[in-house]
C-alpha positions as CSV (number, residue, x, y, z in Angstrom):
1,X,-109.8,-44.0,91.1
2,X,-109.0,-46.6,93.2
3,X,-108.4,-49.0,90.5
4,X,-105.9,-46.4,89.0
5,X,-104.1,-46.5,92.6
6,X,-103.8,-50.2,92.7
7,X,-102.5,-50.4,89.2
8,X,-99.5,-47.5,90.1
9,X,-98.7,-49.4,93.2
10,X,-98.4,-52.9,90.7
11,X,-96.5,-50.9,88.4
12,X,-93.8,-49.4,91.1
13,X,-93.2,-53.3,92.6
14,X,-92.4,-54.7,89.1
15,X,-90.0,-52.1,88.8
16,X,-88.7,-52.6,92.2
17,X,-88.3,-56.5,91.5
18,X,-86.4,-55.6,88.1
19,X,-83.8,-54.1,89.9
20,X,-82.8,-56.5,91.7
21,X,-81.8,-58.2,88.6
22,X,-80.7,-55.0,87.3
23,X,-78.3,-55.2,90.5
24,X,-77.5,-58.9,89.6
25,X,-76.3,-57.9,85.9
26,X,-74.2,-55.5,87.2
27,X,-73.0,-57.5,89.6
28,X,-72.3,-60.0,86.7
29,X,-70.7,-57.3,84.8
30,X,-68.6,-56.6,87.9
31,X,-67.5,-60.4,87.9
32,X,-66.5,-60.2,84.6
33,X,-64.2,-57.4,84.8
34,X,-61.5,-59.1,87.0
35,X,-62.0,-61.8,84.1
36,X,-60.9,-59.0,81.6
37,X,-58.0,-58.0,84.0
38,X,-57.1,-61.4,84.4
39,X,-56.6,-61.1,80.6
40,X,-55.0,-58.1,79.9
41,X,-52.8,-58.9,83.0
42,X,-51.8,-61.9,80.9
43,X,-51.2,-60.2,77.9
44,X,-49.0,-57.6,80.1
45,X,-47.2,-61.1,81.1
46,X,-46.9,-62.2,77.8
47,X,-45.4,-58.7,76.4
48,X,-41.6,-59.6,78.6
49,X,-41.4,-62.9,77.2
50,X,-42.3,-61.3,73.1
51,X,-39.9,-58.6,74.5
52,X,-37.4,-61.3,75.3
53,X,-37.4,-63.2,72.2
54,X,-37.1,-59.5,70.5
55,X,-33.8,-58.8,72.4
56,X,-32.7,-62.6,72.1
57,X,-32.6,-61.2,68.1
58,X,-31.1,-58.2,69.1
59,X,-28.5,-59.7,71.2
60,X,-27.8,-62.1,68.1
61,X,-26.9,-59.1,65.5
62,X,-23.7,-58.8,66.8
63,X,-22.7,-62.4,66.4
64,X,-24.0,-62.3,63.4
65,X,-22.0,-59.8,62.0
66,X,-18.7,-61.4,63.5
67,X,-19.4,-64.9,62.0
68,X,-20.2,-62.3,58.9
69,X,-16.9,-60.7,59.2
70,X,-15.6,-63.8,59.8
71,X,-16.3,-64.9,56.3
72,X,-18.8,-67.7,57.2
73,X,-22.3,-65.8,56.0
74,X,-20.5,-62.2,54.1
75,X,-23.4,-60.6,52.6
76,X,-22.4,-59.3,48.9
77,X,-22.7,-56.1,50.0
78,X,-19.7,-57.1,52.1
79,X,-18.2,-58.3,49.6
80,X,-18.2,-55.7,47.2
81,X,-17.0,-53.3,50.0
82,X,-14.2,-55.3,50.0
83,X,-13.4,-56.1,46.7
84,X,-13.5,-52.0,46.5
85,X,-11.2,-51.9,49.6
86,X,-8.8,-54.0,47.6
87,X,-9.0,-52.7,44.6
88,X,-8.0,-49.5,46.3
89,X,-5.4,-50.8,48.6
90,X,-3.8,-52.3,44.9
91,X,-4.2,-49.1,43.3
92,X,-2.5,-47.2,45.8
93,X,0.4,-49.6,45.8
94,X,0.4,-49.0,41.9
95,X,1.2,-45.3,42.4
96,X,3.6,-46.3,45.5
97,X,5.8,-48.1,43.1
98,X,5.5,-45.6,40.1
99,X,7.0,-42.6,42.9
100,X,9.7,-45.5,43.8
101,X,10.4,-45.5,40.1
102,X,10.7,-41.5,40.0
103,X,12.8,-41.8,42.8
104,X,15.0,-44.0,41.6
105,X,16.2,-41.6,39.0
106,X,17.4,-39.2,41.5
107,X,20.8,-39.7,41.6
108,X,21.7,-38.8,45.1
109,X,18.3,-40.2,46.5
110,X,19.7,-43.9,47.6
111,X,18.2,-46.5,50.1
112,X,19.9,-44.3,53.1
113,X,18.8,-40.8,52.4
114,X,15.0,-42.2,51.1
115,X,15.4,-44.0,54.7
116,X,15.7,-40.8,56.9
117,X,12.8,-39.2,54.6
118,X,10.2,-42.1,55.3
119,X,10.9,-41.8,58.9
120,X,8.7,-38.8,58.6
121,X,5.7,-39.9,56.4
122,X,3.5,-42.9,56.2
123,X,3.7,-43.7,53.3
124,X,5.5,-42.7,49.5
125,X,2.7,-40.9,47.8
126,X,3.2,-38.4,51.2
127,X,6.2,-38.4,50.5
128,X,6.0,-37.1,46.9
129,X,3.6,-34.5,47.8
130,X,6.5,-32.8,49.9
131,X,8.3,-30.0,48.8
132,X,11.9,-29.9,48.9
133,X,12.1,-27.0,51.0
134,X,10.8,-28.9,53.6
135,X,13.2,-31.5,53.3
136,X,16.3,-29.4,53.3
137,X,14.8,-27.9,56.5
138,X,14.8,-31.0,57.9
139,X,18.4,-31.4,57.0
140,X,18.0,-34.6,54.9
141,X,19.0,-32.5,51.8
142,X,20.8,-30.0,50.9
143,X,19.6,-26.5,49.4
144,X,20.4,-27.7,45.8
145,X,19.3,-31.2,46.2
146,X,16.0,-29.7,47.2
147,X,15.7,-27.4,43.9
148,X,16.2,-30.7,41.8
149,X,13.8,-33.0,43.4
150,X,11.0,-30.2,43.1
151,X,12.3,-29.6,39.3
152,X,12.2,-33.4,38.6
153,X,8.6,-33.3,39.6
154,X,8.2,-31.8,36.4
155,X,9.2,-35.4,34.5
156,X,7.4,-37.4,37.2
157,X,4.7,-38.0,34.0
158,X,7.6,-39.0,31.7
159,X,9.2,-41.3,35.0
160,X,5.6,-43.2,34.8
161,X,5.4,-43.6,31.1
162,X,8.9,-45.5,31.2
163,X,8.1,-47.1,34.0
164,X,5.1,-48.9,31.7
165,X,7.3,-50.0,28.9
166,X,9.6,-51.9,31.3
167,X,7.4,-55.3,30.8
168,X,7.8,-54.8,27.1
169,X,11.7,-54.8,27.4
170,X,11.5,-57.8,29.2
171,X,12.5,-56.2,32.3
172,X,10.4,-56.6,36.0
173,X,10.6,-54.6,38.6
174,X,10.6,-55.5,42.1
175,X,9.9,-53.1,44.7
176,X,10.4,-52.9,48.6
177,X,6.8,-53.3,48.9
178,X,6.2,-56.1,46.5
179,X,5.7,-60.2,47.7
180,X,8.5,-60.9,45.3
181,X,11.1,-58.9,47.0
182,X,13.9,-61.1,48.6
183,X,14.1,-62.3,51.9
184,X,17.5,-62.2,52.3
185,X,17.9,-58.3,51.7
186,X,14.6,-57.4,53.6
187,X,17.2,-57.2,56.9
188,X,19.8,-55.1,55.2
189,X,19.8,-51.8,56.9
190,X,20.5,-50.0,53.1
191,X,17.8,-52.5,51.5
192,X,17.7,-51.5,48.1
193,X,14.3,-49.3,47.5
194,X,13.9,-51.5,44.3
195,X,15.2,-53.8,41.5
196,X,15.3,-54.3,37.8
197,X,15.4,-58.2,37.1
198,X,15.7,-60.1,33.4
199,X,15.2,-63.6,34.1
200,X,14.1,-64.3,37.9
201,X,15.7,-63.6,41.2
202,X,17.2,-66.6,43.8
203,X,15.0,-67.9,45.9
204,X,14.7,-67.9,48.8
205,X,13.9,-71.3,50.2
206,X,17.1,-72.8,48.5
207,X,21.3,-72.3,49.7
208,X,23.2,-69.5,47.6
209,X,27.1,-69.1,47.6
210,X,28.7,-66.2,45.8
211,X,32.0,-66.9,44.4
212,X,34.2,-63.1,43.6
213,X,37.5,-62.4,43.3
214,X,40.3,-61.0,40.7
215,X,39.6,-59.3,37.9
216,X,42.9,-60.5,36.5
217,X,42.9,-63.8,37.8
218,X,45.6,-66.8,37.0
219,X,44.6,-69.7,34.4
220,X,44.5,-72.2,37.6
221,X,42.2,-69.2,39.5
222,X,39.9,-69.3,36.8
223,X,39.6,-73.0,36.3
224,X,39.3,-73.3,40.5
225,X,36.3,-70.8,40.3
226,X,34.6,-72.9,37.4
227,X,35.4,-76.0,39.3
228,X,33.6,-74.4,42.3
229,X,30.7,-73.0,39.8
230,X,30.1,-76.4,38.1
231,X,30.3,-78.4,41.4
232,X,28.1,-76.1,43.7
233,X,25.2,-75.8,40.9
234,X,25.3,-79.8,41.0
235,X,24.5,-79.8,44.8
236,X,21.4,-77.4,44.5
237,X,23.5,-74.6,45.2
238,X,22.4,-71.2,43.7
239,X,25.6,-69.1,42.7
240,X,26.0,-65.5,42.7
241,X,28.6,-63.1,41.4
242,X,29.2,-59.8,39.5
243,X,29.5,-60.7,36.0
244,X,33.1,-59.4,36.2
245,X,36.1,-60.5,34.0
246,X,38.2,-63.1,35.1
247,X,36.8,-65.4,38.8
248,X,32.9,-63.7,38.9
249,X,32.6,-65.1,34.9
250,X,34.5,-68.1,35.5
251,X,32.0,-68.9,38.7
252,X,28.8,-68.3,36.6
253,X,30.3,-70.4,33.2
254,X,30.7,-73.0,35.9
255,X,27.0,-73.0,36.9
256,X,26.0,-73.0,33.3
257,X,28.1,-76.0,33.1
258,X,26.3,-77.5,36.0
259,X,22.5,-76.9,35.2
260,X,22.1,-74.8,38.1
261,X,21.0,-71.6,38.6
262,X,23.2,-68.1,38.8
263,X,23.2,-64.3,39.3
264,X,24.7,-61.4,38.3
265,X,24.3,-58.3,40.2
266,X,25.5,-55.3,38.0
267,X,26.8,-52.0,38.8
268,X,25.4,-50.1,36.0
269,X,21.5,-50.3,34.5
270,X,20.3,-53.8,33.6
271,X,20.0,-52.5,30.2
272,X,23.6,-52.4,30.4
273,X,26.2,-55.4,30.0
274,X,29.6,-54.6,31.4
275,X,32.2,-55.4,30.5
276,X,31.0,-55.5,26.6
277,X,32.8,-59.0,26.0
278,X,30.8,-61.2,28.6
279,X,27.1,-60.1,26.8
280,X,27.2,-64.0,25.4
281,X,27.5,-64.8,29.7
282,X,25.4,-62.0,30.1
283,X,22.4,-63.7,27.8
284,X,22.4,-67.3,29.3
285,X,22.5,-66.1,33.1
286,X,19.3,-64.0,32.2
287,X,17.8,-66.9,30.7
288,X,19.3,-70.0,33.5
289,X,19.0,-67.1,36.3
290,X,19.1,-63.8,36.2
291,X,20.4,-60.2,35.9
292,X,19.5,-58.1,38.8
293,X,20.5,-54.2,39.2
294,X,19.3,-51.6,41.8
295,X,20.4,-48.6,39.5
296,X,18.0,-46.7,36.6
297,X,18.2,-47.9,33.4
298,X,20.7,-46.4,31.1
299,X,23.1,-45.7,34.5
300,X,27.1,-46.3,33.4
301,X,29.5,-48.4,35.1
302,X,31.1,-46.0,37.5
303,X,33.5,-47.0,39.7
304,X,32.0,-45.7,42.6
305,X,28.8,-48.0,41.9
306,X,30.4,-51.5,42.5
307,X,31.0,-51.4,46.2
308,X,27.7,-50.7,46.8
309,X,26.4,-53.1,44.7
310,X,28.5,-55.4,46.6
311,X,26.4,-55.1,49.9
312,X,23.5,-57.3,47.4
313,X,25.7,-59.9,46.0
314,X,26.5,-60.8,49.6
315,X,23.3,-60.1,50.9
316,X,21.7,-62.3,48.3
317,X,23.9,-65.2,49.7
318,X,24.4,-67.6,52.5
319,X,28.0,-67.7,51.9
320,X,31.3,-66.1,50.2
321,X,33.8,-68.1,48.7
322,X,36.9,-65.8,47.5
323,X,39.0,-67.3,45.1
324,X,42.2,-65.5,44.3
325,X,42.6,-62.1,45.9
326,X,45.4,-59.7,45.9
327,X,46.3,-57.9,49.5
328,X,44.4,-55.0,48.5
329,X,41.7,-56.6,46.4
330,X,38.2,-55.0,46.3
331,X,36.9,-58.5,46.8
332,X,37.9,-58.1,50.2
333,X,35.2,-54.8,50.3
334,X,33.0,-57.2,49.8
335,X,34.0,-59.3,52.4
336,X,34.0,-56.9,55.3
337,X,30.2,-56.2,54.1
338,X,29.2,-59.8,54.4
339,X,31.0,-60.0,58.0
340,X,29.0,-57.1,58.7
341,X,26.1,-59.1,57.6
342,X,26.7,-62.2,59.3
343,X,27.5,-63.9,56.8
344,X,30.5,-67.0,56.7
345,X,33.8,-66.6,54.2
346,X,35.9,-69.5,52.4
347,X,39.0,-69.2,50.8
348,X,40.8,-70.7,48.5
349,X,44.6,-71.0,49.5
350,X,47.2,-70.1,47.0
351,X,50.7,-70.5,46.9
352,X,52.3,-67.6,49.5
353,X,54.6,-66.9,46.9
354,X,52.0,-65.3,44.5
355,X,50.3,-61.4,45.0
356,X,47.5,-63.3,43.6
357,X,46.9,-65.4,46.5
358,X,47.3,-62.9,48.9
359,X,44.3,-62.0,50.2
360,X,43.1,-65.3,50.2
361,X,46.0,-66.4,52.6
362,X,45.5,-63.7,54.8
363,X,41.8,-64.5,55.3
364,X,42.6,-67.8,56.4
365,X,45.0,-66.7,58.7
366,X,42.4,-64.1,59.9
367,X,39.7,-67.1,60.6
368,X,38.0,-67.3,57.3
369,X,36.8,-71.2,56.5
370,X,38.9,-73.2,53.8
371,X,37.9,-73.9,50.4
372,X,39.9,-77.1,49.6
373,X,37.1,-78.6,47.3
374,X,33.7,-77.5,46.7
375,X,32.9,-80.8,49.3
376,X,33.6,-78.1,52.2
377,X,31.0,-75.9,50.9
378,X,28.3,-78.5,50.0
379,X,29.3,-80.1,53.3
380,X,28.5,-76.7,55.0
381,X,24.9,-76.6,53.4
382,X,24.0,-80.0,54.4
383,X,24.4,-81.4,51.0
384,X,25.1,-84.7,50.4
385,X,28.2,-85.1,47.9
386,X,30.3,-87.7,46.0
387,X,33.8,-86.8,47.1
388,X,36.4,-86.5,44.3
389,X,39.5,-84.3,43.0
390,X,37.7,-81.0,41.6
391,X,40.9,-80.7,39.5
392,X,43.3,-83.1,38.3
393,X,45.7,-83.1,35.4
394,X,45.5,-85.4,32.4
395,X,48.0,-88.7,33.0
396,X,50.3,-88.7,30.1
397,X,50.1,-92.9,29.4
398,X,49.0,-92.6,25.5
399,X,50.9,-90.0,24.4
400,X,54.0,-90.4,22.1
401,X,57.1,-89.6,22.7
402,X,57.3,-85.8,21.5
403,X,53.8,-85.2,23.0
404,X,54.9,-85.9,26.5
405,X,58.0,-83.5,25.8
406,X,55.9,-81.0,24.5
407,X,53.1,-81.5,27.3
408,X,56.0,-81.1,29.9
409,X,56.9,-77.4,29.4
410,X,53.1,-76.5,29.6
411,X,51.5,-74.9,32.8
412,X,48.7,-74.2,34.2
413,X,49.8,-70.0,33.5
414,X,49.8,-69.5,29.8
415,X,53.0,-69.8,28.0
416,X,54.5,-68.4,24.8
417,X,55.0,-70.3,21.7
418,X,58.5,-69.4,21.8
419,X,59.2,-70.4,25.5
420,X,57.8,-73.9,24.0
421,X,60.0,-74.1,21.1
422,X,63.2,-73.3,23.3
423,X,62.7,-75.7,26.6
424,X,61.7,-78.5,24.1
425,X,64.5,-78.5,22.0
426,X,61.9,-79.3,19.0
427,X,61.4,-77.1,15.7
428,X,58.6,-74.5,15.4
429,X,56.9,-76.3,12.9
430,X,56.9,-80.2,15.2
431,X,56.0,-77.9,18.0
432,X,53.2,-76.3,16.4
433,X,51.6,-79.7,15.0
434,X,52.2,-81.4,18.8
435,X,50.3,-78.3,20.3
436,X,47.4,-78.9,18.0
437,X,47.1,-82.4,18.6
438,X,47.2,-82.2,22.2
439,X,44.6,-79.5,22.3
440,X,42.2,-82.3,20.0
441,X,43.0,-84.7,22.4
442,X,42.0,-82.4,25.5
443,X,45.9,-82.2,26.9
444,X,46.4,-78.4,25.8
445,X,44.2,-75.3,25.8
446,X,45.1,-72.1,23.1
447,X,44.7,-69.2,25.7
448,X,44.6,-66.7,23.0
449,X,47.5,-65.5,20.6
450,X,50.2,-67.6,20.3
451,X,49.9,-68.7,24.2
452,X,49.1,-71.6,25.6
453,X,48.8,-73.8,29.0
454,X,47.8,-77.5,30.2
455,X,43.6,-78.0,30.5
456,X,42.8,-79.2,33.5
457,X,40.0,-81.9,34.0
């Protein structure tokens, strides 16, 4: 028994000396646990900075996508957005210009009245959609007008299918919307909505001069306005006019003559060459040029159509030279347009004793620049120039006898065969043979029938 004792009592010391130690690892344990603190305190410190550097990639999508939008990294996502953007934006302009063309066969639809429509829509495919009700409540049309533009809705499928074949007829067409759209008429109030071109249209980086006046000029107008033509077109000078008998021909034949460029703005459908006896004029200015016309094709040459096609051959020009000009002339129309415009006049003088001259005269007197040469003009645009006569008649050293009596009763009007035969003094027949030598020799020009006048140089 009392061994048993003595062996408990061993027992319960050991086991109070192990826990001690016990103590001692928990203790230990204890120590270590700040340690493990310490560390997930530093990973706590460490989770800012990783939070930073996230946000630092964060903060760096928006500059990327500017230097993306930018064009300097585009993904091709991007870039297919865009390419669809633009191939819509095209589109869109494609069915813009095919309602222009429907439009344009509206007769009483013109630049002014298709003004005061687009003043309430943003663009013309709103427009279109429109009824015409809505315009004649607006008071832009009347109750008629409104009827036809919803009944000509009807043919806007037949409008487009014409509008396709235009390229095939050699024919462009230039719209209010398009790059290729002149410069010059961009500032017109009445812009034209469009424009049917054969051949090309000025440009407008280079000096254009238009050169109208009488229909039923003189001999010495039309050789003036060819003079003026020829010389211009040698200076780098575009030169536009009407395509109209008598000084608008004579001004284009000039610039044929001088390997320039020239114009004609018509007052009927490009389709259309009026008058009927300048369609050889009408060919070569399409091909050194070009034909422009705002009207539809097929449109006739009313009367009421060539003053307001007059507003684009001055608008397509930096200047207006009128040669010959009655009092009342509708050259002068077309002068008051191009004041209106800003634009500067010359005139040619004439004698005051002929209606021809008229309006020329007065123009000068009313502060219009002179036209002595075509040196003023070319001297106005900067142009360097050789100065010389433009016209000049023939000397008559080298020509016989009867020539120089025959030569003296011409002029620079046309004069009969008859008239001829009786101031000379000579027979039919010596006059006849005289005439036709001095036209081979460059003396005499047959004007037509059995008139004739001196040919100018």
């Amino acid at each position: 028994m009392g061994k048993r004792q003595s062996q408990k009592q061993q027992g319960l010391e050991e086991k109070e000396e192990q826990r001690p130690q016990n103590r001692q690892g928990s203790e230990e344990k204890e120590e270590q646990r700040p340690q493990n603190r310490q560390g997930s305190e530093e990973k706590k410190e460490q989770r800012p900075q990783m939070q930073q550097r996230a946000g630092k990639k964060k903060e760096n999508l928006p500059m990327q996508r500017k230097a993306e939008e930018a064009g300097k990294c585009q993904p091709q996502v991007w870039q297919e957005a865009e390419k669809d953007n633009q191939a819509w934006q095209e589109a869109k302009r494609e069915k813009e210009r095919q309602v222009i063309y429907w439009l344009n066969q509206i007769p009483f639809l013109g630049p002014a009245t298709v003004g005061k429509m687009r003043n309430h829509v943003r663009d013309f495919l709103t427009l279109y959609n429109i009824e015409g009700t809505e315009w004649v409540s607006l008071g832009i049309l009347k109750e008629g007008e409104g009827a036809y533009v919803d009944q000509a809705k009807k043919d806007f499928r037949k409008s487009v299918d014409e509008y396709h074949s235009l390229e095939s007829r050699g024919i462009k067409f230039i719209t209010i919307l398009d790059r290729g759209y002149p410069q010059r008429l961009l500032s017109l109030p009445d812009a034209p909505l469009c424009l049917f071109v054969k051949g090309g249209l000025p440009k407008d980086d280079q000096p254009s001069a238009a050169i109208i006046g009488s229909r039923k000029a003189t001999r010495y107008g039309l050789e003036v306005a060819k003079c003026f033509g020829r010389e211009l077109a040698l200076g780098g000078v575009q030169v536009i006019s009407g395509l109209a008998s008598g000084i608008d021909g004579a001004g284009h034949m000039g610039a044929l003559e001088g390997g320039g460029f020239t114009y004609g703005i018509l007052g009927c459908g490009i389709n259309i060459c009026y008058p009927k006896e300048n369609w050889n004029l009408y060919r070569q200015v399409a091909e050194r040029g070009g034909m422009v016309s705002e009207y539809r094709l097929g449109e006739p040459p009313q009367a009421k159509n060539f003053p307001i096609r007059n507003r684009i051959i001055s608008g397509l020009s930096d200047v207006v030279l009128v040669v010959e000009a009655r009092e009342k002339s509708g050259s002068l129309i077309t002068v008051g347009i191009a004041l209106e415009q800003g634009k500067d006049i010359f005139a040619v003088p004439g004698r005051i004793t002929d209606p021809g001259s008229q309006g020329c005269n007065h123009l000068i007197r009313s502060g219009a620049l002179l036209a002595g040469s075509p040196g003023d003009i070319l001297e106005y645009f900067g142009v360097k120039f050789e100065k010389k006569l433009c016209l000049y008649e023939k000397s008559e050293k080298g020509l016989a006898k009867k020539e120089k009596m025959v030569y003296s009763c011409l002029d620079l009007q046309a004069k009969h065969l008859e008239d001829i035969v009786s101031q000379s003094g000579l027979s039919l027949s010596d006059c006849m043979m005289i005439l036709l030598d001095l036209e081979l020799k460059g003396y005499a020009e047959r004007m037509g029938g059995n008139y004739y006048g001196r040919k100018l140089s």
